[in-house]
C-alpha positions as CSV (number, residue, x, y, z in Angstrom):
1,X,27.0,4.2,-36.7
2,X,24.0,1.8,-35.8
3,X,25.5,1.7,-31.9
4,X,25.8,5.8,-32.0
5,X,22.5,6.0,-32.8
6,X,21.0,3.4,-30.2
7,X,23.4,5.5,-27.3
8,X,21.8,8.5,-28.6
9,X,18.4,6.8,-28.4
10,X,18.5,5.6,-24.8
11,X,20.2,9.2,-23.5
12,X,16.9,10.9,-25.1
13,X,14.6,8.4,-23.1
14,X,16.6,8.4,-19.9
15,X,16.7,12.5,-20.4
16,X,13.0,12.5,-21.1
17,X,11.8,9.6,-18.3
18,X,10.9,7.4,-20.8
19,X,13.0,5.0,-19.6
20,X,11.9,5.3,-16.1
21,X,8.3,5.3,-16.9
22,X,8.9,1.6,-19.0
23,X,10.7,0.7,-16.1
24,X,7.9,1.8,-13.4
25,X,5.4,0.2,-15.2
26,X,7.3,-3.0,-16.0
27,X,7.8,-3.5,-12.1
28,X,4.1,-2.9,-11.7
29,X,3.7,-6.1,-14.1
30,X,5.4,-7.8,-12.0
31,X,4.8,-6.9,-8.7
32,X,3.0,-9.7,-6.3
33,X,3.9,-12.5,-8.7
34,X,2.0,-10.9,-11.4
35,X,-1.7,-10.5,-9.9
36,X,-1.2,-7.1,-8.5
37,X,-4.4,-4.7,-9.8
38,X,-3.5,-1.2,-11.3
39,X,-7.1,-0.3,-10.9
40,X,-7.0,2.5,-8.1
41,X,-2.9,2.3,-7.6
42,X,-2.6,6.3,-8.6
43,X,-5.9,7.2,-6.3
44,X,-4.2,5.4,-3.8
45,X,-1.1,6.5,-4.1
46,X,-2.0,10.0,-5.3
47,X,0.7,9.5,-7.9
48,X,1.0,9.1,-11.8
49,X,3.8,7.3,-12.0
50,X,4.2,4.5,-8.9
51,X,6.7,1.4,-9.3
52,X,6.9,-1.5,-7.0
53,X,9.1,-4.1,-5.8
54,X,8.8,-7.6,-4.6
55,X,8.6,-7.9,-0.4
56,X,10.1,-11.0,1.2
57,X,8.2,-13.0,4.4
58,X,7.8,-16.6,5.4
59,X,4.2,-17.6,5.1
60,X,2.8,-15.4,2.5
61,X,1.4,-16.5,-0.9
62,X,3.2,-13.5,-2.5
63,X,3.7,-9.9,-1.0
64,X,5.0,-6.4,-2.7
65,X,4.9,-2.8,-2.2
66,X,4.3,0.1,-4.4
67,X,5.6,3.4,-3.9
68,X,4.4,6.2,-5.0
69,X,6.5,9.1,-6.8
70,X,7.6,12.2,-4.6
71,X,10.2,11.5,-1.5
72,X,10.1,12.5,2.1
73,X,6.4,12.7,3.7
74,X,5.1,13.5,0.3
75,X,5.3,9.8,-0.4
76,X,2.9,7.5,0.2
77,X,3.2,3.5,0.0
78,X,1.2,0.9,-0.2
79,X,2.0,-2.9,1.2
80,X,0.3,-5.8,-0.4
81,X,0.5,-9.3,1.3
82,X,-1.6,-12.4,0.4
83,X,-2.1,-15.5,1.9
84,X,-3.6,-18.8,2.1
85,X,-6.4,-18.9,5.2
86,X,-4.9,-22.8,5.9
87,X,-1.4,-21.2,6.0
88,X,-0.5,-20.1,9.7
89,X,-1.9,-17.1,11.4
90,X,0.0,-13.6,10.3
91,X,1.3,-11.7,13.2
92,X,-0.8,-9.7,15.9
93,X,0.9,-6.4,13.9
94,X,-0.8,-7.3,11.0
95,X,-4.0,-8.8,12.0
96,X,-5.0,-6.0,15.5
97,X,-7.0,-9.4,16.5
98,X,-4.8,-9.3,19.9
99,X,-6.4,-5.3,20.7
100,X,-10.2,-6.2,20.9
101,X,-9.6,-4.7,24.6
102,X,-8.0,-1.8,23.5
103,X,-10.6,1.0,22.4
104,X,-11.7,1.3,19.6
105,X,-8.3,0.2,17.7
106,X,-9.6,-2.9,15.8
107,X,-12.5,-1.1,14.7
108,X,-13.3,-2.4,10.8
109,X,-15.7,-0.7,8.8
110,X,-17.4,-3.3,6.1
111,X,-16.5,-2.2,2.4
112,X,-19.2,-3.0,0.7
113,X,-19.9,-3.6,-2.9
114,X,-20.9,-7.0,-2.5
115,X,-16.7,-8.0,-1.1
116,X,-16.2,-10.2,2.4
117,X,-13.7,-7.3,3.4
118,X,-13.3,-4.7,5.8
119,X,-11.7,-1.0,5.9
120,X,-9.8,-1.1,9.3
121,X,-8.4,2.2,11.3
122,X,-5.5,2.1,13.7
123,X,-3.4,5.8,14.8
124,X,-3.0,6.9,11.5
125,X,-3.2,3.8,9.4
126,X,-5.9,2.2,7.2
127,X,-6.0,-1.0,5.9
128,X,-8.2,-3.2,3.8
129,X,-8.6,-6.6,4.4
130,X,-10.6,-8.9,2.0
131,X,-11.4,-12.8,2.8
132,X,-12.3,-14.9,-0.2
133,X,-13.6,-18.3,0.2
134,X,-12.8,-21.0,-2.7
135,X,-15.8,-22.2,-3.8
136,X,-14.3,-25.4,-5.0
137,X,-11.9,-25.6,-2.1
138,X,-14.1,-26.0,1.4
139,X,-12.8,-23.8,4.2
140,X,-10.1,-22.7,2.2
141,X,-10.2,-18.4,1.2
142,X,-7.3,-16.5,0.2
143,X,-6.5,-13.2,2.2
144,X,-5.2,-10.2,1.2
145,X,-4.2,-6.8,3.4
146,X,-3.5,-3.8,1.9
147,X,-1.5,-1.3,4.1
148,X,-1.3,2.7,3.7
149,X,1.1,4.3,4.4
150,X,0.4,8.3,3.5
151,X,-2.3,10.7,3.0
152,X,-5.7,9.1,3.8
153,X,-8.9,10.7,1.8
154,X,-12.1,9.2,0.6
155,X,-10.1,9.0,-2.9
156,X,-7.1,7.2,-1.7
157,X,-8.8,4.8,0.5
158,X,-10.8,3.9,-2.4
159,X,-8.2,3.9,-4.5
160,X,-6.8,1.2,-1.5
161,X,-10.3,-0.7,-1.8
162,X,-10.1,-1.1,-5.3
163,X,-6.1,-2.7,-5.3
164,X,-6.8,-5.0,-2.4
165,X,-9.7,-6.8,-3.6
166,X,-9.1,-6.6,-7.3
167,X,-5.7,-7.9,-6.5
168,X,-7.1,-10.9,-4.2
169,X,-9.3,-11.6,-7.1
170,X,-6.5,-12.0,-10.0
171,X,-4.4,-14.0,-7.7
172,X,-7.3,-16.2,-6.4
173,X,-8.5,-17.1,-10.4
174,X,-4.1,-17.4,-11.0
175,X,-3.8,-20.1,-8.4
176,X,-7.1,-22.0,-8.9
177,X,-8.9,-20.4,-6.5
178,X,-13.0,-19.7,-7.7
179,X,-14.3,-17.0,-6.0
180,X,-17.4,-15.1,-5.3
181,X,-16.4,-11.4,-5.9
182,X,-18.4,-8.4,-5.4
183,X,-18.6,-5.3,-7.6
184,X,-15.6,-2.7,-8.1
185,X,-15.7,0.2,-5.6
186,X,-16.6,3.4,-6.0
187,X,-16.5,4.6,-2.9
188,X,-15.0,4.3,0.6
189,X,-15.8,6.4,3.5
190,X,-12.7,7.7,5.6
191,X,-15.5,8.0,8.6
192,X,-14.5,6.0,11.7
193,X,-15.8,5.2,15.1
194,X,-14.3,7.0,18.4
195,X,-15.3,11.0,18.6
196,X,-17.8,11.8,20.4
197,X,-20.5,12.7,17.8
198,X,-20.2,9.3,16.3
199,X,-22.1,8.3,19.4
200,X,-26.2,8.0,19.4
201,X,-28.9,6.4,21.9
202,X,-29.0,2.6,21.6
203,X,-32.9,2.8,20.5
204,X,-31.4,4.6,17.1
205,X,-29.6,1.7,16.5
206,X,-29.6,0.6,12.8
207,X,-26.7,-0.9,12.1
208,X,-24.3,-3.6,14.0
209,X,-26.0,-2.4,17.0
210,X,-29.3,-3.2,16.5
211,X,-29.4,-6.3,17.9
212,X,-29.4,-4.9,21.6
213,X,-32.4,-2.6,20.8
214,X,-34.9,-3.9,23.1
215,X,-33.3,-6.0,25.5
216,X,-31.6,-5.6,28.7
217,X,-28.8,-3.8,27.7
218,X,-31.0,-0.6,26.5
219,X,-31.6,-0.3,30.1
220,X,-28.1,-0.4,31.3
221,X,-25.4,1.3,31.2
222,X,-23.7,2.2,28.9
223,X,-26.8,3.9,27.3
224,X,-25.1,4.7,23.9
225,X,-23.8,3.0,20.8
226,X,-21.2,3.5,18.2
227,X,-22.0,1.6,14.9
228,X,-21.2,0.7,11.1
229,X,-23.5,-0.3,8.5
230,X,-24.6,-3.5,9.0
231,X,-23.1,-6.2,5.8
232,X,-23.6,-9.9,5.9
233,X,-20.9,-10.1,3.5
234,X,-18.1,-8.7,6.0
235,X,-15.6,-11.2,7.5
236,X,-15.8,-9.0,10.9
237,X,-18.6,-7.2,12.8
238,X,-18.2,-4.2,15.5
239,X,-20.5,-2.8,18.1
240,X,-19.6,-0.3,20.5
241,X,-20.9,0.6,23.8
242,X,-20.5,3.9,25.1
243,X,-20.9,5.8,28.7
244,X,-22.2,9.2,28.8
245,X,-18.7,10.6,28.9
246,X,-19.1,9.0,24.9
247,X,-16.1,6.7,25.9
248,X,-16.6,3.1,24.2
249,X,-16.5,0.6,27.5
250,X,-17.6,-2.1,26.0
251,X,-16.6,-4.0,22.2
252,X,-18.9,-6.4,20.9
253,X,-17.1,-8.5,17.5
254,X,-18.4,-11.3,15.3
255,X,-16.3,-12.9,12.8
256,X,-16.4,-15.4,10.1
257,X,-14.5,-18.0,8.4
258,X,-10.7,-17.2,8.1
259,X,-10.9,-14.2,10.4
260,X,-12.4,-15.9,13.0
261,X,-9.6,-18.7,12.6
262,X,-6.9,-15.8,12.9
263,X,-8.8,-14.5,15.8
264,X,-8.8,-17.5,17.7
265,X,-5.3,-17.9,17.0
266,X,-4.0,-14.5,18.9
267,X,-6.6,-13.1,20.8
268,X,-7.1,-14.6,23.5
269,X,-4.1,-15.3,24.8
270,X,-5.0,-11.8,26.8
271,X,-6.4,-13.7,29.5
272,X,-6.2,-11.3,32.1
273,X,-8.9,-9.3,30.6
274,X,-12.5,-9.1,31.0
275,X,-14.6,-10.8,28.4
276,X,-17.3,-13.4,27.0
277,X,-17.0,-15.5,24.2
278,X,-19.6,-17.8,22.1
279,X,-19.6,-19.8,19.0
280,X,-22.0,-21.0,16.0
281,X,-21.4,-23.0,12.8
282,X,-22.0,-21.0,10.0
283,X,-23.2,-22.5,6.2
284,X,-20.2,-20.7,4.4
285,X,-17.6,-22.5,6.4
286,X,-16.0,-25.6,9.0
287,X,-14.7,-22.9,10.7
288,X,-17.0,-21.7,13.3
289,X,-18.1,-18.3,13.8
290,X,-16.8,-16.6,16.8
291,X,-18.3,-13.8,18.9
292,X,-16.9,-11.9,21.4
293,X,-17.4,-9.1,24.3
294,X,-14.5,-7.0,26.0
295,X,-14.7,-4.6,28.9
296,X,-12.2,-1.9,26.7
297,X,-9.5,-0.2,28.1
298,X,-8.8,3.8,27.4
299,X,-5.7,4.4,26.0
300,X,-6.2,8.4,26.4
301,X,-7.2,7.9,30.4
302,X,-5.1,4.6,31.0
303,X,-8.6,3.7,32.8
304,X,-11.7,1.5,31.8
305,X,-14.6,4.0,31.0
306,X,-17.1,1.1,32.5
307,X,-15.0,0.9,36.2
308,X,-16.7,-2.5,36.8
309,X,-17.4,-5.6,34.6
310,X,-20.4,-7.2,35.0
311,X,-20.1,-11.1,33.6
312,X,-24.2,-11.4,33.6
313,X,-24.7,-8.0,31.8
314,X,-22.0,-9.3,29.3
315,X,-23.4,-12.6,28.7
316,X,-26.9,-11.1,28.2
317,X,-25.6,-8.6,25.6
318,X,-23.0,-11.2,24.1
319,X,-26.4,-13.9,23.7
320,X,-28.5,-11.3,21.9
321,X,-25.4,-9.6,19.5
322,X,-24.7,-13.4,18.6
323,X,-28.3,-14.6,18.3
324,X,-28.7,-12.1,15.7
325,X,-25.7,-11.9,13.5
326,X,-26.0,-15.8,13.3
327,X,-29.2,-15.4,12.3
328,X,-28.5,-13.0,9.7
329,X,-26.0,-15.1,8.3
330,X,-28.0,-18.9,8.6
331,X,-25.8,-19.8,11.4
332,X,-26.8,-22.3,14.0
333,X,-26.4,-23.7,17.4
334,X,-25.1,-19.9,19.2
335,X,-22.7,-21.6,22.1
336,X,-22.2,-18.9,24.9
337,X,-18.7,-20.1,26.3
338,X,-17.1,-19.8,29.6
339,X,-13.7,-17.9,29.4
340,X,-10.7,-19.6,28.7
């Protein structure tokens, strides 16, 4: 009798989803080795009822992906991977570091809040990216990127926000890790760099840009700028220049502890393309800062906007974007470099 009535139990919670909601939110539990955040999975997700399962690859801390319900195109997924910043380099697919020449495809928004993360945009996929240094470990921050794959709003890609950093903050206190973390977000923008009315004049510049207010480079062309808030909390910078046919043709980048250690790792192995480089030791880390300039390349035109690279307008426009973003962060001796 007792088994009759169990059999009848679990076919009205398998008949009723019980059973698969228990079982969602059991893998959820479990999902990255236990740290994963369920703060902004549904907003992400746009789903009620998401479930996860464990995602193998050499080199990550822990990794996972959660699904959200629905099938087909309906359903959107989100890939979590974490890492040590001493562990190696990820790959070029997961990093963009090796595209600096390429457009505006590495473009990374800063998230706010008080995080060291970013909100990057490539074709159709967002992804958050949060560095946290240990405190009590020198030059040692774990990394987590957040992939999604789906619908992209304001709501999902804070939803995203919200999972990526919360989740690099539970594993960082789980493996020892003390961190400084910012506030929980409550907002992120799906805005990104790249149409024409995201360009404006140089002297407007407020942001990333506004280092080249006033110097040679408002005086040359390109005469326009393409921007993001300025945040000394980011791990990555971005400044674009644009022509007057508002095509970017030239990417200024600064970035800080382990993303300028992945960066150094892939990026310039693209030696065949036109660039400058300097360096500055920052407070926060050993790892020095990196700053970099690229002539960029149009994917739409399969031509370079700026037909011409000029090395001395580049080094005077890479001296002053550096001089002021080390500045703004307490970094020291600014190195200009001669290309690799």
């Amino acid at each position: 009798m007792c088994l009759l009535v169990l059999a009848l139990l679990g076919l009205v919670l398998y008949g009723t989803g019980t059973f698969d909601s228990w079982r969602d939110d059991r893998s959820l539990d479990r999902a990255c080795d236990g740290t994963l955040a369920q703060g902004g999975l549904q907003a992400a997700l746009h789903s009620s009822q998401p479930s996860a399962g464990e995602e193998g690859g050499s080199g990550y801390l822990t990794a996972c992906t959660v699904h959200g319900s629905g099938s087909g195109t309906q359903r959107s997924t989100l890939e979590l991977k974490l890492r040590w910043s001493t562990s190696g380099a990820p790959s070029d697919t997961l990093t963009w570091y090796n595209a600096d020449y390429n457009g505006v495809k590495p473009q990374a928004a800063p998230l706010g809040h008080g995080w060291s993360g970013v909100l990057r945009y490539d074709g159709g996929t967002y992804q958050a990216m949060v560095a946290l240094d240990c405190v009590n470990q020198k030059s040692k921050a774990l990394v987590a990127y957040g992939d999604l794959l789906g619908t992209s709003n304001s709501t999902t890609l804070t939803g995203l926000g919200r999972v990526t950093t919360e989740t690099a903050r539970e594993a960082a206190e789980k493996y020892g890790c003390q961190v400084k973390a910012g506030k929980r977000l409550t907002g992120v923008s799906p805005a990104r760099l790249g149409k024409p009315d995201t360009a404006k004049p140089l002297q407007q510049a407020q942001g990333s840009c506004v280092a080249l207010r006033g110097t040679a480079a408002e005086e040359s062309s390109p005469p326009e700028i393409m921007e993001y808030p300025a945040d000394t909390e980011a791990p990555q910078t971005n400044c674009y220049l644009v022509t007057k046919a508002q095509k970017p043709g030239y990417g200024l980048y600064a970035y800080y502890g382990a993303a300028a250690k992945d960066f150094e790792s892939v990026a310039f192995a693209h030696s065949d393309n036109d660039y400058a480089w300097a360096t500055a030791k920052c407070p926060q880390s050993t790892q020095e800062a990196v700053f970099a300039l690229y002539r960029l390349y149009d994917r739409d035109t399969d031509s370079y906007p700026v037909p011409h690279f000029s090395a001395s307008f580049a080094e005077s426009a890479l001296k002053a974007f550096a001089g002021h973003e080390a500045k703004q962060r307490g970094c020291t001796d600014v190195r200009i470099m001669s290309q690799r």
